[in-house]
C-alpha positions in Angstrom: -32.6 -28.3 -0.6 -31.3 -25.3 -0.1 -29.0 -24.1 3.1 -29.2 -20.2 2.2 -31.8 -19.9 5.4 -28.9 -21.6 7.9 -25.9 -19.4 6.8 -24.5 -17.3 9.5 -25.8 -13.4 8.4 -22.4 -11.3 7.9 -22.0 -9.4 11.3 -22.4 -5.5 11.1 -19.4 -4.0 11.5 -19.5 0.0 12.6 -16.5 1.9 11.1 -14.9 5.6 10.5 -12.6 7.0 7.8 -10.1 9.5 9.3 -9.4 12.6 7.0 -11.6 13.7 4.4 -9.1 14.2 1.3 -8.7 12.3 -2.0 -8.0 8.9 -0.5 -10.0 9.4 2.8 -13.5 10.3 0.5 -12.8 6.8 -2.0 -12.5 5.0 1.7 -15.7 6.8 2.4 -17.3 6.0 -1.2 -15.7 2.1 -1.0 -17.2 1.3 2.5 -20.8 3.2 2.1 -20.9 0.2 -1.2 -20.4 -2.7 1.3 -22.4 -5.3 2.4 -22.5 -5.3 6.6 -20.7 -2.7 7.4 -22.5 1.1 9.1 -20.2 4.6 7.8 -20.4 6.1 11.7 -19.1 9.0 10.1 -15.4 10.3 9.1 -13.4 12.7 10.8 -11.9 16.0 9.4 -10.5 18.9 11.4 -11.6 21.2 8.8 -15.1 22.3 8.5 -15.0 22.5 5.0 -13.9 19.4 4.2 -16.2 17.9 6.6 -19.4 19.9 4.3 -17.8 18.3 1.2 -17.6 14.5 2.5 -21.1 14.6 3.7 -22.1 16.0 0.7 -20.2 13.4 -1.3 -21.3 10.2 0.4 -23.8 11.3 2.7 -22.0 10.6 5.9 -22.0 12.1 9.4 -18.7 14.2 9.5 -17.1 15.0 13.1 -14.1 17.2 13.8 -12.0 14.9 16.4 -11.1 11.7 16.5 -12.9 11.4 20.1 -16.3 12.5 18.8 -16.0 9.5 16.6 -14.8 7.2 19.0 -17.6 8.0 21.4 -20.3 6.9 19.0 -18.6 3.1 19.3 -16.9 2.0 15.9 -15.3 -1.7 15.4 -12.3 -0.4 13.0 -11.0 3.0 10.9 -9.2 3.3 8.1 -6.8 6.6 8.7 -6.2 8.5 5.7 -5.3 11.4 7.4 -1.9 13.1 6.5 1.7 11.2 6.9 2.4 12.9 9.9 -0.7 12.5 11.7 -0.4 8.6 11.4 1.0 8.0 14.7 -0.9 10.0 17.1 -4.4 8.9 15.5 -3.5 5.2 15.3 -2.2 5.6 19.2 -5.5 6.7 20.0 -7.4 4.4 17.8 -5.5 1.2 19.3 -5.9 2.6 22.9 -10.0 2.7 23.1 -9.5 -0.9 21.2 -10.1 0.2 17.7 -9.1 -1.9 14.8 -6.6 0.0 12.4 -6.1 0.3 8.6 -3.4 2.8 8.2 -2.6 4.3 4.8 1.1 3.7 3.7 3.3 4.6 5.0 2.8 3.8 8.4 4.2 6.3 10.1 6.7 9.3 9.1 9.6 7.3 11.0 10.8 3.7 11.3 10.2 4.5 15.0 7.1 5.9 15.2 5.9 3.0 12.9 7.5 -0.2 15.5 5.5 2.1 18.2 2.5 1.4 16.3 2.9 -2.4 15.9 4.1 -2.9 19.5 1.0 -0.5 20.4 -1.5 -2.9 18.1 -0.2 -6.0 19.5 -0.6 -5.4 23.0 -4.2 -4.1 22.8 -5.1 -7.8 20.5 -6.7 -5.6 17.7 -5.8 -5.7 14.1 -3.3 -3.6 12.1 -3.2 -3.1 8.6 -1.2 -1.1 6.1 -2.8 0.0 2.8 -0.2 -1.0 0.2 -2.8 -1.2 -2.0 -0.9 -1.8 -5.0 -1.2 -5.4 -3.5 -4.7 -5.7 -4.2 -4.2 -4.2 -7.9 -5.4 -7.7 -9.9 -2.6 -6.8 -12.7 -0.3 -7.4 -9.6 -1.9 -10.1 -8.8 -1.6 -12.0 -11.9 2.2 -11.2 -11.7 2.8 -12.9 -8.5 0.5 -15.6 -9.4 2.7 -16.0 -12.6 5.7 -16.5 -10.8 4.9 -18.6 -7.5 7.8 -21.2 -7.2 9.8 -19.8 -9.8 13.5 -18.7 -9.4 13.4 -15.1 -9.5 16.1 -13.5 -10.7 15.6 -9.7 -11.4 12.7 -7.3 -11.0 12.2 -3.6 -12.5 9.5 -1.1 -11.9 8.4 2.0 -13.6 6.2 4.1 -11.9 6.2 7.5 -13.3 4.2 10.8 -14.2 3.3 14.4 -13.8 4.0 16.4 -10.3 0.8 16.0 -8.2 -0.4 19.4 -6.9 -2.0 18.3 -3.2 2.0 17.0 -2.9 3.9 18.9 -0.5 5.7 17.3 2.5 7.2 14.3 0.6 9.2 13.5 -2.1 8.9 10.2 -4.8 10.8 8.0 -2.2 7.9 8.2 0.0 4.7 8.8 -2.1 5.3 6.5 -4.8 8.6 4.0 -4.8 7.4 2.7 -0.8 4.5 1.0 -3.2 7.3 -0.7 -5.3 9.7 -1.4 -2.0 6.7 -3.4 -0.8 6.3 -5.4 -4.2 9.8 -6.3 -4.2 9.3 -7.7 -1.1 6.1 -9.3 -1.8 6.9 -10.8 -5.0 10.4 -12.0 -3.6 9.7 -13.3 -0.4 12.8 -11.7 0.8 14.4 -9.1 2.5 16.2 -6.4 0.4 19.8 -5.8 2.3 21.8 -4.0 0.2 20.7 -0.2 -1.6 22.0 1.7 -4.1 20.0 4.9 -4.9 20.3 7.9 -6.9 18.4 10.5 -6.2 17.8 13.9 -7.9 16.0 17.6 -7.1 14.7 18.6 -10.7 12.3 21.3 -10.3 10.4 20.0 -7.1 11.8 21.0 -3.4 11.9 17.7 -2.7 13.3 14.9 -4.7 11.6 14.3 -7.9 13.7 11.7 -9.3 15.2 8.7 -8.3 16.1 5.6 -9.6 17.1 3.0 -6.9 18.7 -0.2 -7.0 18.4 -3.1 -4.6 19.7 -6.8 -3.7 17.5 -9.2 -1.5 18.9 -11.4 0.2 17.4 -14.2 -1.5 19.8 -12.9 -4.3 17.6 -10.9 -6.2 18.5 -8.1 -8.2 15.8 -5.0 -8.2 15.1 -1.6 -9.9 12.7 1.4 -9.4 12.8 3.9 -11.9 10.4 6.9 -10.6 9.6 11.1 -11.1 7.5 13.3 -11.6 8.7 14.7 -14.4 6.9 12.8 -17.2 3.9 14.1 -18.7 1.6 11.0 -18.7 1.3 8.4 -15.9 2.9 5.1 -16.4 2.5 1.4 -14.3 5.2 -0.8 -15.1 6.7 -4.4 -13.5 8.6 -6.9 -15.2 10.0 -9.8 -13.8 12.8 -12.4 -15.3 13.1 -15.6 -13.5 15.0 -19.1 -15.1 11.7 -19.6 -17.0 9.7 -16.8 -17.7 9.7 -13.5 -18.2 6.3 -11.5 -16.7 5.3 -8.1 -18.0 2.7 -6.5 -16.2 1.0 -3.0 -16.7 -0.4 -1.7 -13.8 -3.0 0.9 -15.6 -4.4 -1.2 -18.4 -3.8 -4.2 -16.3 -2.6 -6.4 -19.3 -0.1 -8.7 -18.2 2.0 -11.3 -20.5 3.8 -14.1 -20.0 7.0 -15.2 -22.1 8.3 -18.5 -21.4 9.7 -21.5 -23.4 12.8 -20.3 -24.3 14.3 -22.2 -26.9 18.2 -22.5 -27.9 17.6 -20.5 -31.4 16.0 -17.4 -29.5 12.5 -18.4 -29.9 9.7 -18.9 -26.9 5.9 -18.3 -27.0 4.5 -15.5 -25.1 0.8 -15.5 -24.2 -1.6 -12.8 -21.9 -2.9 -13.8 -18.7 -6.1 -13.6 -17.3 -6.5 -10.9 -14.9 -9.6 -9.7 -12.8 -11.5 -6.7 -12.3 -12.1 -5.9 -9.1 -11.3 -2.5 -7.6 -8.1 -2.7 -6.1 -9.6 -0.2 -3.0 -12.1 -2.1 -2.4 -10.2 -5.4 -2.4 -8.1 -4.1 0.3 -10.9 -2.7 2.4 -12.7 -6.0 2.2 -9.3 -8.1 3.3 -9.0 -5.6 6.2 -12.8 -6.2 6.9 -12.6 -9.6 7.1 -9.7 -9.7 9.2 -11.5 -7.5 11.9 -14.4 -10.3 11.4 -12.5 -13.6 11.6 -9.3 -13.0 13.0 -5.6 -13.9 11.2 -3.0 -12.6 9.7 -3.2 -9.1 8.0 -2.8 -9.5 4.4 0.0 -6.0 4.9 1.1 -6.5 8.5 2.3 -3.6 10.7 6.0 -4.7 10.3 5.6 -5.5 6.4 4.5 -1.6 6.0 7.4 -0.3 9.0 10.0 -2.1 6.9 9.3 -0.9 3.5 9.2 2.7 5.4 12.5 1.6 6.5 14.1 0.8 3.2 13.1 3.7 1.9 13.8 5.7 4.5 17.5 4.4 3.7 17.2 5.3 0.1 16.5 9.0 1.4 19.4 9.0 4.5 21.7 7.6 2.1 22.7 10.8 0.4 24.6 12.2 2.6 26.2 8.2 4.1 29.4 6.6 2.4 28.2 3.7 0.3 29.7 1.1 2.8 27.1 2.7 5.1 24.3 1.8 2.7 24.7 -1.9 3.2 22.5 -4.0 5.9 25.4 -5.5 8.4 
């Protein structure tokens, strides 16, 4: 017999996108697809934009955040600008509004533990999208080496200069993804930094390769620009028995393992998924809201990658004893 007719129906929830750019229109695009949940209507203080999202997915557009908020909404997902991060999530948490908050949290380590305290006081959810997390190439990597005795990490994430970037440099827009992995994949805290960073042709910095320790022991490596031509994903990980390869764009990942004492082992491709890591990461924020729990990116997991990095970008101008966690 079957029980479809007594399972609980998914409840609605009502939500808004906040900012109407490149990553505020695939939240738009991502959430109109899913099942139980009502697109109130995203927010844009340009008029223009607001034509092009409504347009684009068909939803109501509003110019403040309040003209949202008024229509009665369950959670956002703020893809707004870096530095508008902290007011709108402030006003979000204070009418009781659940929170999914691009990465990085905030434009300052501050600004991102007054977030946190701000979500934890009001009881509502707080999310960051690291969504590099929800990439199912990543997945397979961490998968790969649960319980194993990590040993060394490195990470490639290069390619051309983006034109919409303009406030930030490489630190924050693309190495805070691999600050978070290193994390992630390590379980660990990373104490001690070592980075190199480089002006090229961009105002900001361009280059930088950057070198950590956890301290779980763990030696790590991000090597990132915008200086090559083509785009490219890269992680490898060596731990006592393995050594993971993962590419983030064609999502192939490989496994190398039984090393023998005449240099020999066998090496073999995982199985990895398919799922849209976007979407993944809306639906794990989603659920939360729903059920309750832990965030799968907590509030203080996305303030302290903005910390480390934020030391990778101070530490130009510190001594290097300066550079190490006391």
């Amino acid at each position: 017999m079957s029980s479809r007719g007594s399972e609980a129906p998914v409840k609605e929830l009502r939500v808004g996108v906040i900012g109407a750019g490149v990553m505020g229109s695939n939240h738009a695009r991502v959430l109109t697809g899913l099942p139980g949940v009502n697109v109130v209507g995203v927010v844009d203080s340009a008029a223009e934009q607001r034509a092009r999202i409504t347009k684009l997915t068909g939803c109501r557009a509003f110019a403040t955040l309040e003209e949202l908020v008024s229509e009665g909404v369950d959670a956002v997902t703020v893809a707004a600008p870096t530095h508008l991060h902290h007011d709108i999530a402030l006003g979000c948490i204070a009418a009781k509004v659940n929170v999914l908050v691009e990465k990085p949290i905030a434009s300052t380590v501050e600004q991102g533990h007054e977030i946190v305290h701000a979500a934890k006081a009001a009881g509502v959810t707080l999310m960051v999208g690291h969504v590099e997390r929800f990439n199912p190439a990543v997945a397979a990597v961490k998968e790969a080496i649960k319980g194993e005795d990590i040993l060394s990490i490195a990470i490639t994430r290069v390619g051309p200069f983006p034109p919409r970037m303009s406030n930030v440099g490489v630190v924050i827009d693309l190495a805070v993804h691999d600050i978070d992995l290193i994390r992630w994949f390590t379980e660990s805290d990373i104490v001690e930094i070592q980075p190199q960073l480089s002006n090229a042709v961009a105002e900001r910095e361009d280059i930088a390769l950057l070198q950590f320790r956890t301290a779980s022991g763990v030696l790590a490596h991000i090597n990132t620009n915008w200086l090559t031509p083509f785009k490219a994903r890269n992680v490898t990980v060596a731990t006592r028995g393995k050594y993971v390869m993962g590419d983030l764009l064609t999502r192939q990942v490989t496994e190398c393992f039984g090393f023998q004492r005449d240099g020999s082992y066998s090496m073999r491709h995982l199985p990895v998924g398919h799922d849209e890591p976007l979407r993944a990461e809306l639906m794990s924020f989603l659920n939360t809201v729903r059920h309750g729990g832990r965030a799968a990116v907590t509030g203080e997991e996305g303030v302290a990658s903005l910390e480390i990095a934020t030391r990778c970008l101070e530490a130009r101008t510190q001594p290097a004893e300066k550079r190490h966690r006391k």
